[in-house]
C-alpha angles and dihedrals in degrees: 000000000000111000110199125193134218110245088195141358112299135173091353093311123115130239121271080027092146118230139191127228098227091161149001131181139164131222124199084324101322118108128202132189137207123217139180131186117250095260090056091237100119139032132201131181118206136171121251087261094062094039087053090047095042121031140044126201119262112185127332 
């Protein structure tokens, strides 16, 4: 499973906060992707332009 991390604070996390990737889909070009925190507690689902942003990937 593909663990992202945050690069800088984002949507109220801090940065180095560790995801998930849980899903990702596209729809007529435009990707999403569902997220949830290590401890399974929240989820969050972004577009490809805020993961890039905002992410790097952490282990996959």
């Amino acid at each position: 499973m593909k663990i992202y991390k945050l690069k800088k604070n984002f949507k109220g996390f801090k940065k180095g906060t560790q995801f998930y990737l849980i899903a990702e889909s596209e729809f007529i070009g435009i990707k999403e992707f569902v997220l949830r925190t290590k401890d399974l507690a929240i989820r969050i689902s972004i577009n490809e332009q805020e993961l890039l942003h905002n992410f790097i990937l952490f282990r996959e």
